[in-house]
N, C-alpha and C positions, 0 to 999 in steps of 0.2 A: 541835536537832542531836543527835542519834543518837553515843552513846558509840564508836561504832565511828568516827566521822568525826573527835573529836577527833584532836588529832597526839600521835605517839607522843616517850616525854623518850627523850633521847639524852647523850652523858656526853662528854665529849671531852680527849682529852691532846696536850700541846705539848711536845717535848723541845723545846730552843731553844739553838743553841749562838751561838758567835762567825761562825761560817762557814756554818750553816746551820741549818735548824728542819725539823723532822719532824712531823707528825699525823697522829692517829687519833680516828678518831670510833666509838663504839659506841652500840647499842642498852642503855637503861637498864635496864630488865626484861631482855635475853634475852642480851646479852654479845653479839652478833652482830655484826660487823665493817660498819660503814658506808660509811667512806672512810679512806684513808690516803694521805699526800703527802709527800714528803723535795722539799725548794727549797732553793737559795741564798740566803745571809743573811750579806750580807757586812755592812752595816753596822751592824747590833746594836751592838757597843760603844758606837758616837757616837750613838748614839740617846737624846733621852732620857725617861722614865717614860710621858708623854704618849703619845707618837709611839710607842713599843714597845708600849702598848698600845692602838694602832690601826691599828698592825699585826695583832697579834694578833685582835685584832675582824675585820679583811679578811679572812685568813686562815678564821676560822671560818665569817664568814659566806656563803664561796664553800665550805667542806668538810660546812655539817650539809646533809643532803640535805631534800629534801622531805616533807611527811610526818612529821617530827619535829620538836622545838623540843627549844634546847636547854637543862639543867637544871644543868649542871655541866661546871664545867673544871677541868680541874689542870694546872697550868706546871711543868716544871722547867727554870730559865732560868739563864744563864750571866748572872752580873755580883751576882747573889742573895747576895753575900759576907759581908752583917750582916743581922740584924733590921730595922734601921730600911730597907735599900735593896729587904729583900723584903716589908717592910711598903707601902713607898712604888709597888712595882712593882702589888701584888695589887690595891690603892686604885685603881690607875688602870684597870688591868682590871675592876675592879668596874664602876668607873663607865662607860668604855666597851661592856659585854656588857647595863646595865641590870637593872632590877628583875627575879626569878625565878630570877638565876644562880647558884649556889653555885661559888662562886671559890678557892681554896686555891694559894699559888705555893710555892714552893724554888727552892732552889739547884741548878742540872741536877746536881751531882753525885750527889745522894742518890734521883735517879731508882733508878741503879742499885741498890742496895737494897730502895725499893718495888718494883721489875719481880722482883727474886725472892722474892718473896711472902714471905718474912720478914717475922715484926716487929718485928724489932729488927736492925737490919743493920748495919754498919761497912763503907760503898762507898768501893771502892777504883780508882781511873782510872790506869791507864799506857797512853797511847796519843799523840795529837799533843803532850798536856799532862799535867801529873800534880797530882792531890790526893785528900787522904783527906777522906770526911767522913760525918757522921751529926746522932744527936739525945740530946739528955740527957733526964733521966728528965723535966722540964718542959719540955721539946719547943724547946727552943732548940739553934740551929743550931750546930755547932762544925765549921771546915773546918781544917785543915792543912797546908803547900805549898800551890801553884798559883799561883805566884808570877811564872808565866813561866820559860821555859828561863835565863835571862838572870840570875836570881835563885836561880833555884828548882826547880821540878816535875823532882825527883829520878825516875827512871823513865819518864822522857818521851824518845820516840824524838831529838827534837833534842839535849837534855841528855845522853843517853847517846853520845854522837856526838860533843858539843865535848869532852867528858870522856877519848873515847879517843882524842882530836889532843890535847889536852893532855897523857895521858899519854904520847904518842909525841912530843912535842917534845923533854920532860924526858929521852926514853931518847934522842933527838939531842944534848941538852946535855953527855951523859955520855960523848958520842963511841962510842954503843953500837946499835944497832941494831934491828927488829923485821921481818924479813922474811918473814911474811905480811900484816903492818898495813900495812907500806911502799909494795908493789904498788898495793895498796890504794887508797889515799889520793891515790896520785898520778893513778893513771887516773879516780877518781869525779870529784874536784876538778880533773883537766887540769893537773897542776903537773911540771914536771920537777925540778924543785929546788923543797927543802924551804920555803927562806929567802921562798918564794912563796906559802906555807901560809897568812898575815894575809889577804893582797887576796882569796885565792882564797877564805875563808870569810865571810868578809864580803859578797863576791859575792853567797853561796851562802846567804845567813842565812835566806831566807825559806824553801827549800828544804832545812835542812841534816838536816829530820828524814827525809829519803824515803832516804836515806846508809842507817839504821837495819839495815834486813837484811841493808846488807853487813858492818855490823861484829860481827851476830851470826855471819852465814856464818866471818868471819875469827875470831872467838871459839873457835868449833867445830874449827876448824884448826889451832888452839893458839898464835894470836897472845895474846902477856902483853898490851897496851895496851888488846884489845877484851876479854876475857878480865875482867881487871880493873875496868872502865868498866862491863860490865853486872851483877857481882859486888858494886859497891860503890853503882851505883844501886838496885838492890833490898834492898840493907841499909839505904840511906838513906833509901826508900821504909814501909820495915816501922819505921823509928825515926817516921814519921809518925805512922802505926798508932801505937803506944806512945804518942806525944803527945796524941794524939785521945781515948785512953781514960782518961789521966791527967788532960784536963782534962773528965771528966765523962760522956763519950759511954754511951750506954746500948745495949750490942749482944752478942749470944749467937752469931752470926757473919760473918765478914769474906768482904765480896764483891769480884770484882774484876771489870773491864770495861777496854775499850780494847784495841786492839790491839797493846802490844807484851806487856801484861797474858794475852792469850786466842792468840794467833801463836806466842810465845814461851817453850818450855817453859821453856827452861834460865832465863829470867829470873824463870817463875815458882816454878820450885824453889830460884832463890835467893833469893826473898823468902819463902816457907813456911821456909828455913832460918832466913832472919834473923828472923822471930816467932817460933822456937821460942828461936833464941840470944836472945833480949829475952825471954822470960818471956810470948809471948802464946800461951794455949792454945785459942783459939776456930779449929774449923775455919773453912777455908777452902773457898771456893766459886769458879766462873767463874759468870759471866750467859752463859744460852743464850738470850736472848733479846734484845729490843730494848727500849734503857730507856724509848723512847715508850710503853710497856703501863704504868711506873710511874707515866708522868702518868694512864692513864685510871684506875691503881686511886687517886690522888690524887684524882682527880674522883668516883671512887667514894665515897670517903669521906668527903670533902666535901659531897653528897649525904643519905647514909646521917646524918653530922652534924648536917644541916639539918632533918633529918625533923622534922616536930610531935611535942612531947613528949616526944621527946629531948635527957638530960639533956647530954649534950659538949655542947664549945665550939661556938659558932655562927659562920659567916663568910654565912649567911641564913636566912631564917627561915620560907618562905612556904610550904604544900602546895599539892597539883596545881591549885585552882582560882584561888589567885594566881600560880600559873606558867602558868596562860593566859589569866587575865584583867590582868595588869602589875600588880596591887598592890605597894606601896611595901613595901621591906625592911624588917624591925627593925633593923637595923645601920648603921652610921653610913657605911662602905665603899662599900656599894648603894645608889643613894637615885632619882635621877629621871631617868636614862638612859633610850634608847627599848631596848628590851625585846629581845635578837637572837632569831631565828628562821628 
């Protein structure tokens, strides 16, 4: 067989959320765009290690095209919240993808930061959800928030939402009023009366983040309730930020991503306020891009990692002629799966 007839290696990224997963597949040598697909992914959460990573196996093995084999993945998966669950996740894609693969996972968050080609980033998400995260200077993962609206993900369009019914109830308790919030809330929610506001969000919970742009619209109009609610989630947001770095995070600049993070100016100027009122001086950035690029450059380096005779950390070990003949991994992760291609 003729060097031109071998297949060519190909590199592949997974963003992978709760609601859905995205891929991209490139060219290993040329950067060249293969395939890409955004699908629904609803059951991710109840999934567990095994089953999510044969999914992920389906998934690729209907996206590497023909003509190449593939060399390397990089995930960034939602549920990645400690070391041991992203250790547990990689292991099983290892061994689902089989010997030849160089396999690297995270936490979807920190997509955003590899996709802006930084190397050292602090990702920051307000958008369905909110969390900060990153890596310390020994590559251990720190997240912050994300706790869920219900708890948490300060800057997250639901969060900012229950926040300004909250503060409009308290200005109803005070026998006081907010007549641009008021209109509001009654037409989004269908309530004529206030006293109706419990059933009507509770209804509305799974939904109550798509509310979002009207409380910024109302913000903008000079309602105090919405005003306030996106004011103190983006300070609450950047007090993440501040945690993140105090417990160690290694980053030169803070990225942001999500849509009420990249939609929303005024939320974003009031989180650059709240870092500057905290003491944090690393510029800020938005993602012009799609954090699925941060899983290929994870496969990238994953890859580049693997190479023979390079001294980084290994997650495989094989060059081009055990990536097309199956030879057996050095790593404990990779061992006797059939080989994807």
């Amino acid at each position: 067989m003729s060097t031109l007839d071998l297949p060519r290696r190909g590199v592949a990224g997974l963003d992978i959320g709760g609601s859905y997963l995205r891929v991209r597949v490139e060219d290993a040598a040329t950067g060249e765009p293969l395939a890409a697909e955004t699908r629904p992914n609803p059951g991710w959460n109840d999934l567990p290690p095994v089953e999510r990573a044969g999914l992920v196996g389906g998934v690729l093995r209907r996206a590497v095209p023909a003509g190449h084999v593939l060399a390397a993945v990089g995930v960034g998966a939602r549920g990645c919240d400690s070391e041991a669950l992203t250790r547990e996740l990689e292991a099983a894609v290892c061994a689902e993808l089989g010997p030849g693969v160089a396999v690297r996972v995270r936490n979807d968050a920190l997509l955003v930061g590899l996709a802006s080609g930084h190397e050292h980033a602090l990702s920051v998400i307000a958008g369905t959800g909110a969390v900060v995260g990153g890596l310390t200077s020994d590559g251990v993962t720190v997240l912050t928030d994300g706790w869920g609206w219900l708890l948490g993900d300060h800057g997250s369009a639901p969060r900012i939402v229950l926040d300004a019914l909250r503060l409009y109830t308290a200005v109803l308790d005070r026998g006081e009023s907010d007549p641009v919030f008021g209109p509001f809330v009654a037409g989004a929610l269908g309530v004529a009366e206030a006293r109706r506001l419990p059933g009507a969000v509770k209804r509305s919970r799974e939904t109550l983040g798509d509310l979002a742009a009207g409380v910024f619209a109302c913000a903008e109009a000079g309602s105090p309730c919405a005003g306030r609610a996106v004011t103190d989630n983006a300070r609450r947001l950047a007090g993440s930020v501040v945690t993140a770095l105090r417990l160690g995070v290694r980053a030169d600049v803070v990225v942001g991503a999500g849509a009420i993070m990249v939609r929303q100016p005024a939320f974003r100027s009031a989180f650059a306020s709240g870092l500057a009122a905290q003491g944090v001086a690393l510029p800020l950035s938005v993602l012009e891009t799609e954090p699925v690029l941060g899983a290929v450059r994870l496969a990238t380096l994953a890859l580049r990692d693997s190479a023979p005779g390079d001294d980084a950390p290994r997650n495989d070990a094989p060059g081009d002629d055990a990536l097309r003949n199956g030879a057996p991994r050095k790593d404990a992760l990779c061992n006797d799966e059939e080989q994807l291609s």
